[in-house]
C-alpha positions in Angstrom: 78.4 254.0 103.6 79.1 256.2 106.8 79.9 253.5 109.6 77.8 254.1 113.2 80.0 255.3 116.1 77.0 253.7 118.2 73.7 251.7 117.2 70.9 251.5 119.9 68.4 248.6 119.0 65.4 246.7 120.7 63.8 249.7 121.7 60.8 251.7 121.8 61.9 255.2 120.3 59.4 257.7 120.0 61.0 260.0 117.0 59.1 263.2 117.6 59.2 263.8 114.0 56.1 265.2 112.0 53.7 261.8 112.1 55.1 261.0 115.6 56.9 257.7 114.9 57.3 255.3 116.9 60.7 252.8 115.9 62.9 250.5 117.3 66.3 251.0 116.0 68.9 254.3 115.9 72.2 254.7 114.9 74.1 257.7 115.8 77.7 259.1 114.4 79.9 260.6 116.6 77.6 263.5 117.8 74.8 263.2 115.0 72.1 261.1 114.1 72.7 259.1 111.3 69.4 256.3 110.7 66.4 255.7 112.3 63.8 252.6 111.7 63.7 248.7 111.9 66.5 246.8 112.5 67.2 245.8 108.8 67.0 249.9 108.1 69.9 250.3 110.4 72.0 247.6 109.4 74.0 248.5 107.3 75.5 251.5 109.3 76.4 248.9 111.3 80.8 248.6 111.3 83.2 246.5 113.1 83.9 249.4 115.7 80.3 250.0 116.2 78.8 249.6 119.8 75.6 247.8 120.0 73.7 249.5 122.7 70.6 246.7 123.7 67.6 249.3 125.2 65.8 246.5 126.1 62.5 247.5 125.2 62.9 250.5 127.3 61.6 253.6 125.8 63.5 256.7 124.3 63.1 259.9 122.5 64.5 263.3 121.8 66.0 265.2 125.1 63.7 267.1 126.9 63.9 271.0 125.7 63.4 273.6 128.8 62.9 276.5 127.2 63.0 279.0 129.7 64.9 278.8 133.0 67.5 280.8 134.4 70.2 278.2 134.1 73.4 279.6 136.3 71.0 281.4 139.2 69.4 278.1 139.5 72.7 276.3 140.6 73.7 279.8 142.5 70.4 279.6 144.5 70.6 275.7 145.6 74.6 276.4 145.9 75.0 279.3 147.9 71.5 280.3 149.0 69.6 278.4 152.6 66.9 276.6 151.1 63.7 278.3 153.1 61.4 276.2 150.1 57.6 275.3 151.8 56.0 272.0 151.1 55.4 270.5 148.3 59.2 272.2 147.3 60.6 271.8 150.8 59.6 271.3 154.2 58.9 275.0 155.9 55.1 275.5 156.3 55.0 278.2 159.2 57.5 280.9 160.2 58.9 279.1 163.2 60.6 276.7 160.4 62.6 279.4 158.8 63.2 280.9 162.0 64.9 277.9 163.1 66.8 277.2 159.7 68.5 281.2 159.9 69.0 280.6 163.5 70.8 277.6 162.7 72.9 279.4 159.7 73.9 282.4 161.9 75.7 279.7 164.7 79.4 280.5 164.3 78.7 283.3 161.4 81.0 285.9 162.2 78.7 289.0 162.8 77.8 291.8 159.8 78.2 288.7 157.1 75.0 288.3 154.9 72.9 285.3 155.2 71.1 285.3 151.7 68.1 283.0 151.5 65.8 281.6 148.6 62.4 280.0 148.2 60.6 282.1 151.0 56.5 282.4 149.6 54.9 284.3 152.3 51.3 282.6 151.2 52.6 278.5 151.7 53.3 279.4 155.3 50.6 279.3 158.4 50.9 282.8 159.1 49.8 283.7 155.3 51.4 286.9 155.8 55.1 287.8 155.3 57.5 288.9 158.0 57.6 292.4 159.5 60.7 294.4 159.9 60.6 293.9 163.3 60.7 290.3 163.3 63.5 290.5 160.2 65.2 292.1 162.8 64.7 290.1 165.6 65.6 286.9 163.6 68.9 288.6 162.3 69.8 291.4 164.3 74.0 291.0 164.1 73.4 290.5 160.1 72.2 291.6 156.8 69.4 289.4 155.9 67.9 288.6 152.7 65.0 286.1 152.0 64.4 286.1 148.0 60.5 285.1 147.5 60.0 281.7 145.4 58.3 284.1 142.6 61.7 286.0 141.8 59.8 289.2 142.0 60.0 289.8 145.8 62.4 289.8 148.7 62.1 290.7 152.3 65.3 292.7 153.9 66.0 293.1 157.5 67.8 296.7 159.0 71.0 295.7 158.4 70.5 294.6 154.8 69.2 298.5 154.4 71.7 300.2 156.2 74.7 298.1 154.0 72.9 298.9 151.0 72.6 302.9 152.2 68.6 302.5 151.6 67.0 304.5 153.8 62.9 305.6 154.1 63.5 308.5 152.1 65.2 306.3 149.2 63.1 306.9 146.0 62.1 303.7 143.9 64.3 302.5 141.4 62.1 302.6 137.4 60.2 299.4 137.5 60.5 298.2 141.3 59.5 299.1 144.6 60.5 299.9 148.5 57.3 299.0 150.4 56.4 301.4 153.3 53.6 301.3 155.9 51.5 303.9 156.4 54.1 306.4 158.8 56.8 306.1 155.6 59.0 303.7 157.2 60.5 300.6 155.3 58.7 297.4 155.7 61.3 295.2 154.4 59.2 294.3 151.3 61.1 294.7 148.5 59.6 294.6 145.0 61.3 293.7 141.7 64.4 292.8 140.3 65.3 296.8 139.9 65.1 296.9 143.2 66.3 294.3 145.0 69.6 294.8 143.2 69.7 297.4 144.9 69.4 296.0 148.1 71.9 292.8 146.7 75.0 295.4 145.3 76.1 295.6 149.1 76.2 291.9 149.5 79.4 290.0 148.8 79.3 289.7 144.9 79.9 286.1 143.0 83.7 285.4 141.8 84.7 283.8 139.1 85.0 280.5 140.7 81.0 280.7 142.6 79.7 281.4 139.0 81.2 278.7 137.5 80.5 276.1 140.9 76.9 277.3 140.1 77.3 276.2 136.1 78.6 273.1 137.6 75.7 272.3 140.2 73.3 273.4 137.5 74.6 271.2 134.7 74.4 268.1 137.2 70.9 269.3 138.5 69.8 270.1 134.6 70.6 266.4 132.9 69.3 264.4 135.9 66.0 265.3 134.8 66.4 264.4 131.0 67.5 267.8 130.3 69.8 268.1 127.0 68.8 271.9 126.5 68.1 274.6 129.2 67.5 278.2 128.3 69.3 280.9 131.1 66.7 283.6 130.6 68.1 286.7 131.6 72.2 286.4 130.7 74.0 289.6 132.2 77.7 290.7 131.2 79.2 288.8 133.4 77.3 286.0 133.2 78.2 285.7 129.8 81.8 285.3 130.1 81.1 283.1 133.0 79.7 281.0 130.7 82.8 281.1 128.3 84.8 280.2 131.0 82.8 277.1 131.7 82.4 276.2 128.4 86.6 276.6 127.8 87.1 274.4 130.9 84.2 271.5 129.6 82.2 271.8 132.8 78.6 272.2 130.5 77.3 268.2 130.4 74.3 270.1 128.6 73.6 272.6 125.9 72.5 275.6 127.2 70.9 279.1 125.3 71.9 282.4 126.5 69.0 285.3 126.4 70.7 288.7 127.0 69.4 290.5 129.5 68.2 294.1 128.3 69.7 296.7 130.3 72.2 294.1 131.9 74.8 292.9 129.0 76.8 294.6 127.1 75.6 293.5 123.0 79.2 294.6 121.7 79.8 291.2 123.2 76.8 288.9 121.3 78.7 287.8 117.5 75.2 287.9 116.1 71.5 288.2 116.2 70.4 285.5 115.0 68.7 283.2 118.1 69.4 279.3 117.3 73.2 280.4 116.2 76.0 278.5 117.7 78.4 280.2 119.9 80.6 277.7 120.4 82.2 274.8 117.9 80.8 272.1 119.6 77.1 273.9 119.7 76.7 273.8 123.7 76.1 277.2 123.9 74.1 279.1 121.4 72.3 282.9 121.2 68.8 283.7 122.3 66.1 286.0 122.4 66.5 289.5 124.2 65.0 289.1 127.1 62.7 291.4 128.7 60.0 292.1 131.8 56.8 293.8 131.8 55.6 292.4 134.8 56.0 290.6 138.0 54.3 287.4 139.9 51.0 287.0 140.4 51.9 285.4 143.9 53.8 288.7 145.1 50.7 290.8 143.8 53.0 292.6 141.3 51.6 290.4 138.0 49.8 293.4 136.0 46.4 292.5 135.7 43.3 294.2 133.9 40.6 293.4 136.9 41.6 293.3 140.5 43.4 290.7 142.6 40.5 288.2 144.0 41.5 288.6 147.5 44.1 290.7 148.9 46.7 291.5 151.9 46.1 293.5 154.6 49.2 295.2 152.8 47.5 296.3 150.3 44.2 298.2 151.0 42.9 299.3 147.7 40.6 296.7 146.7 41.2 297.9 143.1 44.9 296.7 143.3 45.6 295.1 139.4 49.6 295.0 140.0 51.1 297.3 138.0 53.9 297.7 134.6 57.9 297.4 134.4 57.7 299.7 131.3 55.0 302.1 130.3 53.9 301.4 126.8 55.3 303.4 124.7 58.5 302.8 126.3 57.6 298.8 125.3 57.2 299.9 122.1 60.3 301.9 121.7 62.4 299.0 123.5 60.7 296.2 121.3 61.2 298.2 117.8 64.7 298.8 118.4 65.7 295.1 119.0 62.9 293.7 116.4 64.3 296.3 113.4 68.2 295.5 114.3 66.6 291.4 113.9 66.4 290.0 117.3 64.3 287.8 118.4 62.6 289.4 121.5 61.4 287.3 124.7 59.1 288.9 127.3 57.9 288.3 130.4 54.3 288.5 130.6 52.5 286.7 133.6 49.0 288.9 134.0 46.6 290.3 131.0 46.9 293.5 131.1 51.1 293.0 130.9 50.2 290.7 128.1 48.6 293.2 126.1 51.1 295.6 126.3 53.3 293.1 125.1 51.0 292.3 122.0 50.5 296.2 121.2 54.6 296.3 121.2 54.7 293.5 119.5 51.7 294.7 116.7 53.6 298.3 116.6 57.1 297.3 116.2 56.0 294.9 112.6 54.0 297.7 111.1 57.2 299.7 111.5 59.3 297.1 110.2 57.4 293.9 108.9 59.2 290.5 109.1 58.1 287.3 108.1 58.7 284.3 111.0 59.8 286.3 113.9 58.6 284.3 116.6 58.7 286.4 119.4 57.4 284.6 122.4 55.6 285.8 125.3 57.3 283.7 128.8 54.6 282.5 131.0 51.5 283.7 129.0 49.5 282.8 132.4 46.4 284.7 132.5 46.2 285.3 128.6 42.5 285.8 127.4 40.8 284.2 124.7 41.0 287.5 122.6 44.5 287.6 123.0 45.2 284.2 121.9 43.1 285.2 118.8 46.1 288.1 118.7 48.5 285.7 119.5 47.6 283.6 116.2 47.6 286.9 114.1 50.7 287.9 115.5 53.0 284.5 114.9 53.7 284.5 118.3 55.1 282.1 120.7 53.1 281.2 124.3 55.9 279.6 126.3 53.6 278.1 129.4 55.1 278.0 132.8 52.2 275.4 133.7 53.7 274.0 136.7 52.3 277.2 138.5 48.8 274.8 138.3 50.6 272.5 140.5 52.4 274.8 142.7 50.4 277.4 143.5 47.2 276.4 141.9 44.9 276.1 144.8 46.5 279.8 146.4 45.2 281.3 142.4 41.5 280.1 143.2 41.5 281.1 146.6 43.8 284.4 146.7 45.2 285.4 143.8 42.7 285.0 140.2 38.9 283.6 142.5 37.7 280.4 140.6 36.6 281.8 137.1 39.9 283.1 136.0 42.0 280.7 137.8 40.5 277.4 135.8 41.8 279.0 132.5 45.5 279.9 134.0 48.3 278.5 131.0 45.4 277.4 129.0 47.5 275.0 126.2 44.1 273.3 125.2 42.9 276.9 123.9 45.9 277.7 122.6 46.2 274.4 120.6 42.7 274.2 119.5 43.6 277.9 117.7 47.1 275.3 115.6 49.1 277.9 117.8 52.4 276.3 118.1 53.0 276.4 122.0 55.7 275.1 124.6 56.4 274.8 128.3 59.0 275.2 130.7 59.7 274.9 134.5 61.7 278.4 135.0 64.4 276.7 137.3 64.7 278.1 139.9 61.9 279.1 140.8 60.8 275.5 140.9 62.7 272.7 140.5 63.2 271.8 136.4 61.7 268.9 135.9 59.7 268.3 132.3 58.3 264.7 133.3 56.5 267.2 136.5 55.6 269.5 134.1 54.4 267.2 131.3 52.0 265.7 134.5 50.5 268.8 135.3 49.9 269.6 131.4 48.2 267.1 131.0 46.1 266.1 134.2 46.1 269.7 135.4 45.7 268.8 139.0 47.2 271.3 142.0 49.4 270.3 144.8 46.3 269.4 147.3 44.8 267.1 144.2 42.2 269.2 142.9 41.6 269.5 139.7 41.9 272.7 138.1 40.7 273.9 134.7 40.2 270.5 133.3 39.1 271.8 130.2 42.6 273.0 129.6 43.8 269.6 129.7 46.2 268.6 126.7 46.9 265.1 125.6 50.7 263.2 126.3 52.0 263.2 123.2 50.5 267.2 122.6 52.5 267.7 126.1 55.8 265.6 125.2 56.1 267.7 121.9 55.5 271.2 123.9 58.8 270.0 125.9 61.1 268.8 122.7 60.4 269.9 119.3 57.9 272.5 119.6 60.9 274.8 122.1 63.6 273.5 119.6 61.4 275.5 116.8 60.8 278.3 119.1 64.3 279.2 119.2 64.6 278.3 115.6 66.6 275.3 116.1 63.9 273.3 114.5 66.6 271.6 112.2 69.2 270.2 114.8 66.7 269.3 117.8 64.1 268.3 119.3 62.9 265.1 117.7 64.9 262.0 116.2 65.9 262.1 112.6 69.4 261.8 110.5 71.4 265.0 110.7 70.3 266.4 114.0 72.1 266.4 117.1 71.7 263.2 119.2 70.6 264.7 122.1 68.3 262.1 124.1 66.6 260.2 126.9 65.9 257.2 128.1 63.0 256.7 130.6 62.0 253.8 132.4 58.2 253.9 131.2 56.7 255.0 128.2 54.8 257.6 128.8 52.1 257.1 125.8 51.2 253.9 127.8 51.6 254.2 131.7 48.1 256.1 133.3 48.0 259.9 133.0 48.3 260.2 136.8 51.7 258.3 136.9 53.5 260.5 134.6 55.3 262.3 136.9 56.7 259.0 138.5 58.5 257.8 135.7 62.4 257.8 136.5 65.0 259.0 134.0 67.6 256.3 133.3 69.9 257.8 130.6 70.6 261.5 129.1 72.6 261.8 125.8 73.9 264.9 124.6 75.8 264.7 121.3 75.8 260.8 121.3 77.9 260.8 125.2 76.4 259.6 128.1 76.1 262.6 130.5 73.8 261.2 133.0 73.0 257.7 133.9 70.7 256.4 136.8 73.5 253.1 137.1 76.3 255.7 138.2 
């Protein structure tokens, strides 16, 4: 009989496996599970170079599983980028603050270098308005300035961010993003979509070899503290790709991690298969994902694509008819999504208002009666505003609704009051409907946008509460354990890796957690208190609350 490498007994292990169990006793084999159960039932794996690992009574289960985040930005952002976050995320709540934290950045900054910023939401300040170009100016006026909004859709751009990048009044949008202009056709410094503010960004100093892999490095450590044994990086471009080799040659990954190639951005001579869930590496830290794709923006930047109008809007933006608007038109969808779904890919798109969602669906619908195939899973990312009807499409479809349903927390109070009005706002990420329809469904926390944290995340799921305590859509509440699975097995089946993650059994990887509560027995409300004490990936210690 195969000996344990390790055996971790007196514990409360929740398996995750398809009745839930709950056991005491694991034993694990090098990097694989190799017995769950009773003590007696793990015995005998027991050898005389075994380590007995006591848990205590503490509680454990299967790795947390963020399924969409953009892994190596996230530790570029809190790297290299000033943090300009607003409460709850930092501590900015009016202007003056991140007047005072560039001011502070500039000192001793030799002049014309940029200052690049991130975490800037123009609605979490006093002023509720964003910066004009004249104060951009004024706060900046020896160097380019960029503030990147917290959606990921926005970014504001003083003069001399324009004039590096050569983008002038007269410069004609970019396909899929935006140069806002006031109403004499001068540049207001708004700058919409990632089209665009690559634009702006190709006249900054670009990342080396060595910041892209100190970014791997800060996110790996950021990643695992939070119970993290699987992060997605939504969005992989060409270089980012070998980036990632090169970490992975050098063994800075303490996590796994899955690489979505960006469409338009990476070159697919490069990706050894189509397949999403395949390893790309021996050891399985790095495997292949989904193509990844947008079809709208954020709902908090007013570029989410929505079929009725925004509930309240800017002074920016006079039409009171204003629904956002499309990266692609459909048929281009349609064309983009049949390609990549006939070739066998998996296809991920980002889908944050209705009306982006249905052209999703209808791309979705046209490209398998072109080509029909069984279990594709293509998943919609964010899914936030997505209708009854189109969760009814959703079912037909066999498609995935990956919920970013921290945005209840974050920025769930500014959706009632701004953004969706009450009505529509209450059903934002609704899990419960989607559940009550046996739709398979998962969440994530889309580091960096927010922090990744899944214990956060699991909290909001399932007490549905905003950041100011009000509850929000309680009829969207889900229960724990519904919540704990749509963080570990259910994205580990999403990216059809169902048979090596996500819950506890022999043969899978022992990727896992140990938390200092269990979360089936503390009160809903405390959920998001409970501290992580271990993280396993592969039967190593990669994290430990001790050290």
């Amino acid at each position: 009989m195969q000996q344990a490498t390790h055996i971790y007994r007196n514990g409360t292990i929740l398996t995750m496996d398809s009745r839930c169990s709950i056991v005491s006793c694991l034993a694990v084999s090098g990097e694989t599970i190799l017995a769950v159960g009773s003590e007696a039932e793990v015995a005998p794996f027991q050898g005389p170079e075994t380590r007995i690992v006591d848990l205590g009574g503490r509680f454990m289960m299967p790795g947390f599983y963020d399924c969409h985040s953009h892994f190596m930005r996230a530790g570029m952002y809190n790297k290299y980028y000033l943090d300009v976050n607003s409460h709850p995320i930092g501590d900015v709540r009016t202007h003056g603050d991140i007047r005072r934290k560039v001011r502070e950045a500039l000192s001793g900054m030799p002049a014309g270098e940029w200052l690049l910023c991130a975490g800037y939401d123009d609605t979490a300040v006093a002023e509720e308005r964003h910066f004009t170009l004249a104060e951009l100016d004024a706060m900046a006026p020896d160097h380019p300035l960029f503030l990147r909004h917290i959606s990921g859709h926005l970014a504001l751009c003083n003069s001399k961010a324009f004039e590096a990048a050569r983008i002038t009044d007269e410069t004609l949008n970019p396909s899929g993003g935006v140069f806002r202009h006031d109403g004499n056709g001068r540049l207001t410094g708004l700058v919409e979509e990632p089209a665009a503010m690559e634009m702006v960004l190709a006249a900054s100093p670009q990342m080396t070899q060595e910041k892209w892999l100190g970014a791997v490095e800060r996110a790996t450590d950021d990643y695992v503290a939070k119970g993290v044994t699987t992060a997605h990086d939504g969005g992989v471009t060409t270089a980012m790709w070998k980036n990632y080799m090169t970490a992975h040659k050098r063994g800075m990954l303490k996590n796994r991690v899955q690489l979505l190639p960006k469409h338009g951005w990476f070159d697919f001579s490069l990706a050894p298969t189509v397949q999403c869930g395949t390893p790309l590496t021996k050891d399985g830290l790095l495997s292949m994902g989904a193509v990844k794709l947008f079809q709208d923006g954020s709902l908090q930047g007013y570029t989410g694509y929505l079929s009725n109008p925004y509930h309240s809007l800017p002074d920016a933006i006079s039409d009171g008819s204003w629904r956002g608007y499309p990266i692609y038109n459909p048929r281009e969808l349609v064309n983009i999504v049949t390609r990549y779904h006939e070739e066998g890919w998996q296809v991920a798109i980002h889908g944050n208002g209705d009306a982006g969602i249905e052209d999703i669906l209808n791309a979705f619908e046209e490209a398998q009666k072109a080509y029909p195939r069984a279990n594709a899973r293509h998943i919609i990312i964010h899914c936030q505003t997505v209708r009854e009807d189109q969760l009814d499409r959703i079912e037909r479809l066999g498609v995935v609704p990956s919920f970013f349903t921290v945005h209840t927390y974050y920025w769930g109070d500014r959706h009632r009051d701004l953004f969706l009005g009450p009505e529509r706002a209450a059903r934002m990420d609704p899990m419960r409907s989607a559940l009550d329809r046996g739709l398979v469904i998962t969440a994530h926390c889309d580091s960096p946008i927010v922090p990744a944290d899944p214990l956060l995340s699991i909290w909001v799921s399932v007490n549905r509460l905003t950041s100011s305590g009000q509850v929000l859509g309680p009829d969207q509440r889900i229960s724990v354990l519904e919540a704990l699975r749509a963080h570990t097995f259910n994205p580990a089946w999403q990216n059809f890796q169902e048979n090596a993650k996500g819950s506890i059994e022999p043969g899978k990887l022992a990727d896992l957690v140990v938390l200092d509560a269990n979360p089936l027995e503390v009160d809903p409300a405390d959920l998001r208190n409970i501290g992580i004490l271990e993280t396993i990936v592969g039967g190593k210690t990669v994290y430990s609350a001790r050290a």
